[in-house]
VOBA-1610 file (N, C-alpha, C; in pm, whole numbers, padded with zeros to 5 digits, always signed):
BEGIN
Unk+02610+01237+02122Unk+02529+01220+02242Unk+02487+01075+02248Unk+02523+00999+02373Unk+02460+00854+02379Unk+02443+00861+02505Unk+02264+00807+02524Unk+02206+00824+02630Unk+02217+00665+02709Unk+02228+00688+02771Unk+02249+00538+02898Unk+02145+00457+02888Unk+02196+00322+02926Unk+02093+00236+02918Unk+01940+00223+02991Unk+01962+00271+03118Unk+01885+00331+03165Unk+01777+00410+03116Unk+01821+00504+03038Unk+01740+00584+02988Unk+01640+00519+02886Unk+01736+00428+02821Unk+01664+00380+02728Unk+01557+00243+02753Unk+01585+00184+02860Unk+01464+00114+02948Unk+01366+00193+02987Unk+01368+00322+03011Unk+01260+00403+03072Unk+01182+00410+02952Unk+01295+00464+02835Unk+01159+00497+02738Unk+01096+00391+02676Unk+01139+00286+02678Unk+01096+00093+02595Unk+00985+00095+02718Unk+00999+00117+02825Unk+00908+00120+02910Unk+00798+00145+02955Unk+00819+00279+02912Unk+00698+00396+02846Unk+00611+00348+02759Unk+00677+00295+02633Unk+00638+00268+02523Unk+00567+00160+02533Unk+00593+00041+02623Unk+00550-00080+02629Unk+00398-00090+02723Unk+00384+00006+02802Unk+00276+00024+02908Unk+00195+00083+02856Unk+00209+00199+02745Unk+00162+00309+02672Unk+00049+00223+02588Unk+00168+00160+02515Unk+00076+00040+02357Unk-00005-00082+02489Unk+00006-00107+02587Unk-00079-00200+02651Unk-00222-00146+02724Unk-00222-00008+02723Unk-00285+00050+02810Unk-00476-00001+02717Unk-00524+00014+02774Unk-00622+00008+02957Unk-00544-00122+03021Unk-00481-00220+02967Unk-00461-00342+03098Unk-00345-00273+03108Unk-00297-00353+03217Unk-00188-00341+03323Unk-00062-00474+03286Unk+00033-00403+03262Unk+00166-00487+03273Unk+00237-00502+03355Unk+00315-00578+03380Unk+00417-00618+03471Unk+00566-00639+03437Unk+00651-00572+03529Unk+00788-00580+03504Unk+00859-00717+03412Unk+00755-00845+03470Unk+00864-00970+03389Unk+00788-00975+03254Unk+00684-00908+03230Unk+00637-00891+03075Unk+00756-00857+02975Unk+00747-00698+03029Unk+00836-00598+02976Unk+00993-00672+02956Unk+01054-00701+03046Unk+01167-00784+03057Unk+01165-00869+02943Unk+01102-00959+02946Unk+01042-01057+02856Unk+01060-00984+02684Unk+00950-00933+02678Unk+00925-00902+02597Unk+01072-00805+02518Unk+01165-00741+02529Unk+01235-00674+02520Unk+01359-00733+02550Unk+01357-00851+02620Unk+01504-00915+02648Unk+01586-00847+02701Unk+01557-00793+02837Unk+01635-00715+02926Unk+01616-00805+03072Unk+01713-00726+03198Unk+01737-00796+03263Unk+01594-00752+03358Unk+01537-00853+03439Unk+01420-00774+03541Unk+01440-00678+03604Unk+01589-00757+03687Unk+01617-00667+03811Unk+01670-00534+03789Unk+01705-00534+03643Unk+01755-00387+03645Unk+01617-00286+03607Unk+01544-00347+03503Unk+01396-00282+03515Unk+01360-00242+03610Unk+01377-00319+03726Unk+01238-00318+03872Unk+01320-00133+03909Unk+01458-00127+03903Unk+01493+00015+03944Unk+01424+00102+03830Unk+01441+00074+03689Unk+01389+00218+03618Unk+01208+00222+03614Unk+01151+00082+03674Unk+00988+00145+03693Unk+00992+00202+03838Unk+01092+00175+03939Unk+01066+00277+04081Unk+01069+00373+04050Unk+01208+00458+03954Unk+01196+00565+03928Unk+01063+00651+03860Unk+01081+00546+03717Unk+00923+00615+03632Unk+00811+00621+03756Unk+00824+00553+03820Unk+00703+00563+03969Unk+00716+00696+04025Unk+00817+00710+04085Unk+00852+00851+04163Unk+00880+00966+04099Unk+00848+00961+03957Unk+00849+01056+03852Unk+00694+01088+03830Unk+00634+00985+03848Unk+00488+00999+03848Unk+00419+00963+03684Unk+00507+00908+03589Unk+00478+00852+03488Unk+00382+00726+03481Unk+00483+00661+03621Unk+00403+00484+03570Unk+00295+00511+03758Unk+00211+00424+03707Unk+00154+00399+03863Unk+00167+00258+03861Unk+00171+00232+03986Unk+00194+00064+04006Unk+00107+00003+04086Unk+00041-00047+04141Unk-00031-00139+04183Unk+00041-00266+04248Unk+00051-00248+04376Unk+00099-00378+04419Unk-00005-00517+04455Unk+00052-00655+04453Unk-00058-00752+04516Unk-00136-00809+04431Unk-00189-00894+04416Unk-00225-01017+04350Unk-00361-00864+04238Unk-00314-00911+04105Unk-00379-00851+04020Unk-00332-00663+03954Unk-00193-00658+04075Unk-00126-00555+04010Unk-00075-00526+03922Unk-00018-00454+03893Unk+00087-00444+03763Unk+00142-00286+03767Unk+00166-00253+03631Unk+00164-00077+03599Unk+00108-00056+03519Unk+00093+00123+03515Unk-00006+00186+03422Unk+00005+00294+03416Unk+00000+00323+03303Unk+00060+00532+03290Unk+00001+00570+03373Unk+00082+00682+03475Unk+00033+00764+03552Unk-00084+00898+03480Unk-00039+00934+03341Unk-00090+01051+03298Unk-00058+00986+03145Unk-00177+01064+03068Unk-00201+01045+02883Unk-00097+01049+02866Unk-00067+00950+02747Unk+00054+00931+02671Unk+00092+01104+02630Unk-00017+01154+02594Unk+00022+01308+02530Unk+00090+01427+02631Unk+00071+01392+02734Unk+00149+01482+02851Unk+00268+01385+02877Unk+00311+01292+02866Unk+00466+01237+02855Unk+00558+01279+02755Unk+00655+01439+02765Unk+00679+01426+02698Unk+00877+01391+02672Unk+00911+01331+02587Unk+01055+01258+02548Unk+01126+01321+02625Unk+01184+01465+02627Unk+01273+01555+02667Unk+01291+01541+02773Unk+01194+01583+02869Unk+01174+01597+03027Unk+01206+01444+03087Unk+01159+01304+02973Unk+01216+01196+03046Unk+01348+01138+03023Unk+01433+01191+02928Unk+01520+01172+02947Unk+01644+01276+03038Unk+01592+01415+03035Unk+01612+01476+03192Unk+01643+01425+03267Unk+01514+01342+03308Unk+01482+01298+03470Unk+01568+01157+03473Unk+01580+01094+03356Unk+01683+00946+03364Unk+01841+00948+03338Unk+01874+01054+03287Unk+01998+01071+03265Unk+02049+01151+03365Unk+02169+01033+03476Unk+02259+01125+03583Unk+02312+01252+03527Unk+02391+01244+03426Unk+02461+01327+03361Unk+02415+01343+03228Unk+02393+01532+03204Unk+02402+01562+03031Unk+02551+01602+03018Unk+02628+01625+03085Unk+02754+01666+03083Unk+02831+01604+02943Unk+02800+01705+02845Unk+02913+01610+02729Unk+03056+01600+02732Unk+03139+01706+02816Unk+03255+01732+02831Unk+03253+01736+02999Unk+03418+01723+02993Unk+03392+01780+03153Unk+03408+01984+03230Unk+03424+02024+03117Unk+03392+02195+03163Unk+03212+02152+03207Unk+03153+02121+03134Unk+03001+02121+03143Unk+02975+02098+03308Unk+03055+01950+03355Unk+03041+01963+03487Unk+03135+02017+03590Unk+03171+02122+03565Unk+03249+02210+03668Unk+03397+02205+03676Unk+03391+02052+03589Unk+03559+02022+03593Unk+03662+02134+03555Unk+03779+02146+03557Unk+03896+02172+03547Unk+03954+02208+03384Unk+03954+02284+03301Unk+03969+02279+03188Unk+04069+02392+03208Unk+04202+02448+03114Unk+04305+02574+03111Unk+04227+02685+02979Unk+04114+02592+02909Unk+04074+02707+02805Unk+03938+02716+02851Unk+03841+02660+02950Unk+03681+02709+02988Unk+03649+02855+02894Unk+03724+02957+02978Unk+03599+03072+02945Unk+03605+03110+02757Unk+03744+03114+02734Unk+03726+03161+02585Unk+03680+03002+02507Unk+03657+02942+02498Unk+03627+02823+02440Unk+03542+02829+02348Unk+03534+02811+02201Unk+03399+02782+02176Unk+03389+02663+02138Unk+03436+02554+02203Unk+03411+02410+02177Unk+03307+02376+02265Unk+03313+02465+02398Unk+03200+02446+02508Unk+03017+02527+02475Unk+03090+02652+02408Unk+02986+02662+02315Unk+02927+02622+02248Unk+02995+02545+02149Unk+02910+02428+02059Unk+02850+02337+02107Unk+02930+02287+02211Unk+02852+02119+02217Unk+02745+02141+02291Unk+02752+02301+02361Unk+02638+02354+02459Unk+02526+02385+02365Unk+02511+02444+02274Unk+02410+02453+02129Unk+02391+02305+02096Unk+02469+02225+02067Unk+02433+02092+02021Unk+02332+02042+02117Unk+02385+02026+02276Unk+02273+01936+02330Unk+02172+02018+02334Unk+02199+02155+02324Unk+02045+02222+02360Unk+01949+02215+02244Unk+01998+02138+02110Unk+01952+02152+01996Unk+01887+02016+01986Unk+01955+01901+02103Unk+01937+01727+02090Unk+01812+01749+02185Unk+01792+01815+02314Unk+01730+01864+02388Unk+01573+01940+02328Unk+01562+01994+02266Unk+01495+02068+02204Unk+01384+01993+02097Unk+01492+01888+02009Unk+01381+01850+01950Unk+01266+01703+01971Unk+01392+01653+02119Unk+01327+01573+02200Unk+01201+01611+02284Unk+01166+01758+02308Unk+01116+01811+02362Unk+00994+01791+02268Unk+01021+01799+02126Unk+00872+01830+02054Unk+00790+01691+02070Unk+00858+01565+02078Unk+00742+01450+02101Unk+00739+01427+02219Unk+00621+01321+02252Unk+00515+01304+02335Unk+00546+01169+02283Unk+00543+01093+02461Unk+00465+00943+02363Unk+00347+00878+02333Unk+00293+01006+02330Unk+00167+00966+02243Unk+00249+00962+02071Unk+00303+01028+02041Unk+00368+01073+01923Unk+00460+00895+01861Unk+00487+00817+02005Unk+00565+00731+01985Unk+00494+00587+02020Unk+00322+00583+01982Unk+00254+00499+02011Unk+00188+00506+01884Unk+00186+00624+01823Unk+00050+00662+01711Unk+00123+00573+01550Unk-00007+00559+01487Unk-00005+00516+01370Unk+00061+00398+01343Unk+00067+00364+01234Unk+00116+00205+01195Unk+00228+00193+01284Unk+00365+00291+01256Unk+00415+00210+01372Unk+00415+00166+01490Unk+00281+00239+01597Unk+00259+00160+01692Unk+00181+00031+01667Unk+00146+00017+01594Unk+00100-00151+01541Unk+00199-00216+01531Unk+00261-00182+01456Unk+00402-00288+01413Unk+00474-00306+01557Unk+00501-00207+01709Unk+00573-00199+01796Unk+00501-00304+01863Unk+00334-00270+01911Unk+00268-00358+01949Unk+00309-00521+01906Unk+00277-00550+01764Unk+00312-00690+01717Unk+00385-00733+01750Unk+00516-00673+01737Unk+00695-00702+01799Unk+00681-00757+01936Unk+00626-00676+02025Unk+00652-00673+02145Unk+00553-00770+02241Unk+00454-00865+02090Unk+00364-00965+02173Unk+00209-00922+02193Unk+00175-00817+02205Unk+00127-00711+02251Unk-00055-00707+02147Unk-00171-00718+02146Unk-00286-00690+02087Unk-00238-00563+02018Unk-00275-00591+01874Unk-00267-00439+01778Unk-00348-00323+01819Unk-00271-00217+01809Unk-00401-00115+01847Unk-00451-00072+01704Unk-00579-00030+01706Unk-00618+00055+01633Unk-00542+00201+01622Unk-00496+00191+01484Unk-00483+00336+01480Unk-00350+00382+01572Unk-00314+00286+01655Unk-00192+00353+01761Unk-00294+00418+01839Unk-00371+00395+01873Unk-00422+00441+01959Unk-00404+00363+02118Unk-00359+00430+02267Unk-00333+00323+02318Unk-00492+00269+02374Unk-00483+00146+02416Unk-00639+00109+02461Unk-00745+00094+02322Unk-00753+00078+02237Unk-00801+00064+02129Unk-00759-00046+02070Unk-00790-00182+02079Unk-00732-00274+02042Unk-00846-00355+01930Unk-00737-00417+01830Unk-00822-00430+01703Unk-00893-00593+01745Unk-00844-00695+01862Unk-00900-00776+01878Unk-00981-00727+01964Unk-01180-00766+01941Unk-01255-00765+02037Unk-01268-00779+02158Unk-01188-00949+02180Unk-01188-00979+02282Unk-01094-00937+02409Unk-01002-00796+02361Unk-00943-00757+02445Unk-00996-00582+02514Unk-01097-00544+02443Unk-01164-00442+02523Unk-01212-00421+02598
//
């Protein structure tokens, strides 16, 4: 299973707004910070927008900001919503195969993603903000340490 790039901007995305939260970031941060392209960002925060993850703020002093607690974001459902296709084969998407029904190759890989599916389902990114390694992600990414991974809990004063 390899999830699209896309997908994987949504969740660096997540992650990056998540560890910044109470302030507000902006697309050429994130870009920045992560060494990706803007313009392809500016499409995966419309989406996280119309997913209702990120809220955005337009106009002098805008930015983004989790729509909802890191703990109700959870992994599974966003890579759902970012990935055109789970289709690992093409029986999966309706295509044309001479062995479909007796198959159990379609069986398997159908258990596999539901198994890749499943345990994506158990985190939250709260789950992917918490503890030292959201410190260390924070540091990487430029970013005030949080306490604890906590998002909004920042160990410099002067950023509360």
């Amino acid at each position: 299973m390899r999830l699209t790039r896309y997908t994987d901007y949504a969740l660096r995305t997540l992650i990056y707004v998540g560890l910044h939260e109470p302030r507000q970031s902006s697309i050429a941060e994130i870009a920045r910070a992560y060494g990706i392209s803007e313009n392809h960002l500016t499409k995966v925060v419309h989406q996280l927008g119309r997913l209702g993850l990120i809220r955005t703020i337009r106009g002098r002093g805008g930015g983004l900001r989790l729509a909802r607690p890191p703990a109700e974001i959870v992994v599974g459902t966003v890579v759902r919503q970012t990935e055109d296709d789970l289709a690992l084969v093409e029986c999966f998407a309706g295509g044309a195969c001479a062995i479909t029904a007796p198959c159990r190759l379609r069986r398997a890989l159908g258990e596999a993603l539901a198994a890749f599916l499943a345990v994506l389902d158990r985190y939250t990114l709260a789950d992917l903000l918490a503890g030292t390694e959201g410190i260390e992600i924070a540091t990487l990414l430029g970013l005030p340490a949080a306490i604890d991974g906590e998002p909004g809990i920042y160990a410099r004063p002067d950023l509360t």
